[in-house]
N, C-alpha and C positions, 0 to 999 in steps of 0.2 A: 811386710813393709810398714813402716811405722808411720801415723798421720803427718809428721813431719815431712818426711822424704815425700810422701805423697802429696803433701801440698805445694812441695818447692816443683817437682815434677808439672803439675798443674797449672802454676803460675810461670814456670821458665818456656814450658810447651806457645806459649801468646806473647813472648817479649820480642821484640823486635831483635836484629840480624844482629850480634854483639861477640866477639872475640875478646872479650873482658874478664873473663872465668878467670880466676887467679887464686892458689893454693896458698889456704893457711899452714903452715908446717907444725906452729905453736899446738892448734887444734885439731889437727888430722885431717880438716875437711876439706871441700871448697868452699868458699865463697863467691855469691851473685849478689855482692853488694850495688855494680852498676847496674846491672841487668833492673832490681828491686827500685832503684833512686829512679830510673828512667821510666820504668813502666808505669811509677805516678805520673810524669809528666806527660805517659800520653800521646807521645812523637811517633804519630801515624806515617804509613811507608810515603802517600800523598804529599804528605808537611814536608819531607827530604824532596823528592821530585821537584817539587817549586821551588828551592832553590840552587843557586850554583854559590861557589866560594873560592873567591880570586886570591891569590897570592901576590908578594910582590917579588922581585927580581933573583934575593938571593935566596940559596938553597938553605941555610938555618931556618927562613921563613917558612918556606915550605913545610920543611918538616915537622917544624914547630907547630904549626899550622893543621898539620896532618894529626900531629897525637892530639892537638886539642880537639878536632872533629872524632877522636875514634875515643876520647874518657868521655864524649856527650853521646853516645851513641849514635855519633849521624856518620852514615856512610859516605866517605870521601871519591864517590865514582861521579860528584861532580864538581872537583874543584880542579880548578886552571890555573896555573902561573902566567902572570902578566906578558912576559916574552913568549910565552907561546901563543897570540893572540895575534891573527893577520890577517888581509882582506875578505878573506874565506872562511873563517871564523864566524858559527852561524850559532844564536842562542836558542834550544830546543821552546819548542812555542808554550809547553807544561809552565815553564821557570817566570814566576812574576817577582822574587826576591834576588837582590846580588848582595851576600856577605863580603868585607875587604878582612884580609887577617890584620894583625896588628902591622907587621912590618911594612903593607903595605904605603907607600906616598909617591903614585907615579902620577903624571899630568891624564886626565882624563880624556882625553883628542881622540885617541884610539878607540878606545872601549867606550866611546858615546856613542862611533861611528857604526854598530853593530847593534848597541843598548836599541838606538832608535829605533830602530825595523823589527824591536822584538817586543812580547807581551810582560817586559819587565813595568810592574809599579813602584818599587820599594829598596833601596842604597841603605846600607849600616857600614858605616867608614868606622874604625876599629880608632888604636891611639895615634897612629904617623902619620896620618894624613893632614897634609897641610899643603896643598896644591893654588894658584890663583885658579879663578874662574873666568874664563872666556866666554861675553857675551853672545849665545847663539849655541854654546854647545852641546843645549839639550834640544834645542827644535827637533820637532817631530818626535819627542819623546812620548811616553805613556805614563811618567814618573808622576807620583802623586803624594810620597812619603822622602822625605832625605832626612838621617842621623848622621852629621857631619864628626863625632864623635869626639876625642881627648882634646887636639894640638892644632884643631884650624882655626885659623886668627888669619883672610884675608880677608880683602875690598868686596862690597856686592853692589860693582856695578850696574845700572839699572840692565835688567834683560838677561840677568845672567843665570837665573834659577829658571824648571821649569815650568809653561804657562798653567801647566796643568795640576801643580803641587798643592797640596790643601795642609801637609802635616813638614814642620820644620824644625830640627833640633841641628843648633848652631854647636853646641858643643864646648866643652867647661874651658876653654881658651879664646873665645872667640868675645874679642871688643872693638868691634869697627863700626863707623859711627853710621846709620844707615841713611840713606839718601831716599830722596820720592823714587815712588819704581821700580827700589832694589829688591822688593819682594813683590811678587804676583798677588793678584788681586784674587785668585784664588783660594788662598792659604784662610785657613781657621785656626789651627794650632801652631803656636810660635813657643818656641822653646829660645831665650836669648843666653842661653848659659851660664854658669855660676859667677865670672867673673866681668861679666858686661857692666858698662859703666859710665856708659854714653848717654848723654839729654838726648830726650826724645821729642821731635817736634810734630805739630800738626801736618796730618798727609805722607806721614810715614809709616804708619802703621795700614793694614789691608781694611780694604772698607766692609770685608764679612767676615772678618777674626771673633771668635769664639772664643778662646783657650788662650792667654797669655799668660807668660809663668819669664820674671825678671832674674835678675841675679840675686844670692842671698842677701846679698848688702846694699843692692842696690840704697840710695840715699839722697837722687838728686829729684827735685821737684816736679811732678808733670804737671802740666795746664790744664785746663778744660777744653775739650775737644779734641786731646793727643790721642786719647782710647777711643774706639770708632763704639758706637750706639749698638755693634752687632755684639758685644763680650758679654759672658756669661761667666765666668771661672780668671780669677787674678790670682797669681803666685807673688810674693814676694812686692808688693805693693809698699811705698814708703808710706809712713801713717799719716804723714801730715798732707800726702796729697787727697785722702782720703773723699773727702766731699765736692771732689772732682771728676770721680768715677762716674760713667752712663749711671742711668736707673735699672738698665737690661742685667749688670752683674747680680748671681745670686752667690758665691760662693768667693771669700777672697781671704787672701792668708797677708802678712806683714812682714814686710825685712826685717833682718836686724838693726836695729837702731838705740842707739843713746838716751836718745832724748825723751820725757816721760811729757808723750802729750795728752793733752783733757781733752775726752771724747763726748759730746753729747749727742742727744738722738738723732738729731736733723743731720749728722755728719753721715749718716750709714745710707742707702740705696734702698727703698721700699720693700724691694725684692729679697733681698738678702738672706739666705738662709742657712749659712756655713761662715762660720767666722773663727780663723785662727792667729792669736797674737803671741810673737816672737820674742815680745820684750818689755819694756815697762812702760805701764801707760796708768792715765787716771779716768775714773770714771766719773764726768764733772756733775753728776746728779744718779740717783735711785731712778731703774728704767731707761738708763741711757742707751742700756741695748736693745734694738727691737724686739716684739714680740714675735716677729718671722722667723727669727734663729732655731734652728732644730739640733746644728750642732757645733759647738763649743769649746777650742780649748783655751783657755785664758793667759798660757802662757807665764810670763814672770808678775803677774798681777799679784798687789800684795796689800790691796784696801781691805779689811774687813766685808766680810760677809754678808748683806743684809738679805732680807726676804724678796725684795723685788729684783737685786741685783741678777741674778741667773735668769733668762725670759720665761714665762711660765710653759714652753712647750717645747724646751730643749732636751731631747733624746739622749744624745753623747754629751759629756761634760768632763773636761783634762782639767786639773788644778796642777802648774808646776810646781818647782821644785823650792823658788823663790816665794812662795807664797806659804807665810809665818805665822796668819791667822788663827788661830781656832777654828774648829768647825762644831757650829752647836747644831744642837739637836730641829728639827723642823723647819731649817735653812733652804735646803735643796727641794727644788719641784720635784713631784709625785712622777711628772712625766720621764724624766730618766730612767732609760734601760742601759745605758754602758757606761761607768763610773770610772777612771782613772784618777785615782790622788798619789800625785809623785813629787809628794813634799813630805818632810818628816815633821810630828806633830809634836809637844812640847805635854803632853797630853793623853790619857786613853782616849779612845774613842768610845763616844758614849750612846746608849741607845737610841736610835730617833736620827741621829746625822745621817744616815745611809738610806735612803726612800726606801720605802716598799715594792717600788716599781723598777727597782735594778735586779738585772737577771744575771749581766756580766761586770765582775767586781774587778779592780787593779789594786792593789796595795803593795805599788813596789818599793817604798820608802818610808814605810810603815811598820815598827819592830811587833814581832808576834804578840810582845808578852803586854803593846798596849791594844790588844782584838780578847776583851772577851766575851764568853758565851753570852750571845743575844745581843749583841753587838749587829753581825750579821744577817739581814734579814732572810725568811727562807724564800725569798723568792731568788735567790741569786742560784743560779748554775754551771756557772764558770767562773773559776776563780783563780786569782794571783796573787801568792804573797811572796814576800821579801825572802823570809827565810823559816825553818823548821825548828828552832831552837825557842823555847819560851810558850809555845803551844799547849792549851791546856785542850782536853776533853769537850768537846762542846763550841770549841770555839769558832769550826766549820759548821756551815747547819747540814741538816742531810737534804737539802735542796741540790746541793751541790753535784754534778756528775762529770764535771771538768776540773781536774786541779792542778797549779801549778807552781814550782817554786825557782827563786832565784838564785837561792843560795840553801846549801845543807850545812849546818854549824855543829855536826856531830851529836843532833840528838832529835829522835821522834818518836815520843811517848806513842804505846798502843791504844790505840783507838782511837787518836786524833783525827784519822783520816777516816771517814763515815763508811759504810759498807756501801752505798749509794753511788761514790765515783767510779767511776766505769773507765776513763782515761787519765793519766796522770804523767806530768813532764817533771822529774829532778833529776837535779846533777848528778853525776857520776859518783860523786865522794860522799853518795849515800850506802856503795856497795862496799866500800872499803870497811866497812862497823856489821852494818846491816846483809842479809841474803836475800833476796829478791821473792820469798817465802813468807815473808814478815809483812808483808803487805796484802791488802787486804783480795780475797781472792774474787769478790766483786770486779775487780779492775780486770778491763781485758786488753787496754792499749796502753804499752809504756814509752814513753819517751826520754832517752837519756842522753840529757846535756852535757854537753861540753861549760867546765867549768868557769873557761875564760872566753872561751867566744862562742855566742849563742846561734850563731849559723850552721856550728859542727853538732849534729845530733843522730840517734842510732836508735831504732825504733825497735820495740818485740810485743808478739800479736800473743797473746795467751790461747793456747789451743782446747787448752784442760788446765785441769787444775795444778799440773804438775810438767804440763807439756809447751813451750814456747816454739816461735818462728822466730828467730834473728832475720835483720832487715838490715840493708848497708852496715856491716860493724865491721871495725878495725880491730885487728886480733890485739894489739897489745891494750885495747880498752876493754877488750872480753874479759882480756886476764882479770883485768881489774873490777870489772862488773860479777864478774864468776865465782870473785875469791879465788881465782885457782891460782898453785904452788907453779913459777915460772916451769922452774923444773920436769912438772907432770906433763907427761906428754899423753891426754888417752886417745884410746884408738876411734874409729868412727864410728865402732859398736858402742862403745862406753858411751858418746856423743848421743845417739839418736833411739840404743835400745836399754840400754841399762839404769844404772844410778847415777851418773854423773849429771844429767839435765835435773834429775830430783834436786840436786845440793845445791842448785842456782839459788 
């Protein structure tokens, strides 16, 4: 038995309960593509048990329903269809989650009458639900999380959520103007969904909120005193309401917006220590931003550069894409450890712009051929470039042990890639030229991309130097990872004992 067999043997013996095994014909074997995705995420037998998953009335739902619970691997021995739910209907006292499928949008009346006398905390409404709310219909509930999800857009009644709720996501439909009351005084996290668009007035908001996150576009003004003294974390804040926030927030991001406001120091919160801007804005003096900031991404900023401009102890640092600057040499504080520049420069990049103190580098709009050698400092160990084309020798340091790319332009000089990386993510359309041989046998974890969408990816564990683990892969991307002749059909000996895994 070959290390191979024996490790898939190994790892399928501990995967959770999966009827997913599915026959590649192209390659003779099986594949445990879900069996491998799932068993990163982890999904103990306990984590199913605490929940149930309601269906709603018609049977497409269901079934629908059904295969999307059996490609996650979660056993469907506790989902219910809504019509099957009657006075007698008791919810096992394990179950503190209730998932709704998509199809689900029945009135709640029924299934609250049950909810309540059980040790449910936590509702995830899928996209149809879009039900009113009757005041009272959570009393005596236990609920303390609601994800109202895609399509709810009703009234919130004062009294109608439960008293006991602390986490609320209104869901990317939902714009109704909120009234004193309508949310519990319990609540910290408020989620008002992407498309809310309603003035917010004083005594609307929970008097211990925590966590508020607006709509992206949010754009109309708030006053002072509309955000309660309790917030720490602001999503989507308009800029110019800015120096109206408590002093208690330390973290706050900005809407999208038009308008190119002047920021000066006294606008920010003492506290502040995360600041992300969405869009264009000016910085009405050198040091405008405090020196509390740790981390920073600036968004569509497009002032020049200067020396005080970045705070002298900020960590992360994103320059966007709108940002046409130069970047000289001794600009950037020493204190940065994670760099993102995703703007293209007009320019190489010269030695000295990059701190010594970046260990995680991004240069996703940045062409190779302006990075060279010593360019990169060697303190960097994860790295991202754009693409593999224009790379000379030298131009990664061997600091490096993470590498990644965005794009493969049909050419990677030998030796570019340092013996030193140990894990590496390219595109697919580097196997189309290249065999998976040519790279450097240091690397023991590959990642291969999907060309256009960066969510699809297909991992191999290097066992030996000549011996790999495939992990979730799609047979007609092996072909293409493989080199192999569609045609070639080998057997599961050529697969796992012979020459065929060599030629990869």
């Amino acid at each position: 038995m070959t290390i191979i067999m024996m490790m898939m043997m190994i790892v399928i013996r501990n995967l959770p309960i999966d009827q997913s095994i599915f026959y590649i014909t192209d390659l003779h074997f099986n594949s445990y593509k879900r069996h491998f995705e799932h068993s990163r995420v982890v999904r103990s037998v306990s984590d199913q048990q605490s929940t149930i998953y309601i269906t709603g009335s018609s049977p497409e739902d269901t079934k629908d329903f059904k295969r999307l619970l059996n490609n996650q691997s979660i056993l469907s021995d506790n989902m219910i269809n809504y019509d099957d739910i009657n006075d007698e209907t008791e919810i096992n006292e394990s179950i503190t989650t209730v998932r709704f499928s998509e199809g689900f949008n029945q009135s709640l009346d029924k299934l609250m009458s049950i909810i309540s006398y059980s040790n449910v905390t936590k509702l995830f409404f899928a996209f149809s639900f879009n039900q009113p709310l009757i005041p009272g219909c959570f009393v005596d509930s236990k609920i303390d999380s609601i994800n109202f999800g895609r399509s709810f857009n009703q009234p919130l009644p004062p009294d109608c959520l439960p008293a006991s709720l602390t986490s609320l996501v209104l869901g990317g439909s939902f714009n109704q103007p909120l009234q004193p009351n309508s949310l519990p005084n319990s609540l910290t996290h408020l989620d008002l969904g992407a498309k809310y668009s309603q003035p917010l007035q004083v005594n609307t908001l929970p008097p211990r909120l925590k966590h508020l996150f607006l709509g992206g576009s949010y754009h109309l003004p708030i006053e002072k005193g509309v955000i309660p003294a309790t917030v720490e974390s602001l999503k989507n804040l308009p800029i110019q309401s800015l120096e109206n926030v408590p002093t208690t927030v330390k973290k706050i991001s900005f809407s999208i917006s038009h308008s190119n406001h002047r920021l000066k120091l006294s606008d920010f919160p003492t506290t502040i220590t995360k600041v992300d801007f969405r869009h264009c804005f000016t910085l009405q003096e050198c040091g405008a931003l405090p020196a509390t900031v740790r981390k920073l991404k600036l968004g569509s900023f497009s002032q020049p550069l200067k020396i005080d401009t970045i705070p002298p102890a900020v960590e992360y640092l994103e320059l966007a894409y709108k940002h046409s600057e130069p970047l000289e040499p001794n600009i950037l504080p020493t204190s940065i450890k994670t760099l993102n520049l995703r703007y293209q420069l007009n320019q190489p990049l010269a030695k000295g712009c990059i701190p010594s103190s970046v260990e995680s580098l991004k240069l996703n709009c940045i062409y190779p051929d302006q990075i060279r050698p010593g360019v990169i400092p060697n303190s960097v160990k994860h790295l991202h470039l754009k693409d593999t084309d224009g790379l000379s020798v030298g131009s990664i340091p061997p600091s490096v042990n993470i590498l990644s790319f965005s794009r493969f332009s049909g050419k990677l000089e030998n030796g570019v890639i340092p013996d030193t990386v140990q894990q590496l993510i390219i595109p697919i359309d580097y196997f189309n030229i290249y065999k998976i041989n040519a790279l450097p046998k240091a690397i023991r974890n590959i990642r291969i991309q999907d060309a256009q969408i960066e969510i699809f990816y297909h991992d191999l564990r290097r066992l030996e130097n000549d011996r790999y683990l495939i992990l979730g892969i799609n047979h007609s991307l092996v072909k293409q990872m493989l080199n192999v002749n569609p045609t070639k059909r080998p057997s599961t000996n050529d697969i796992f004992e012979n020459e065929f895994i060599k030629e990869i």
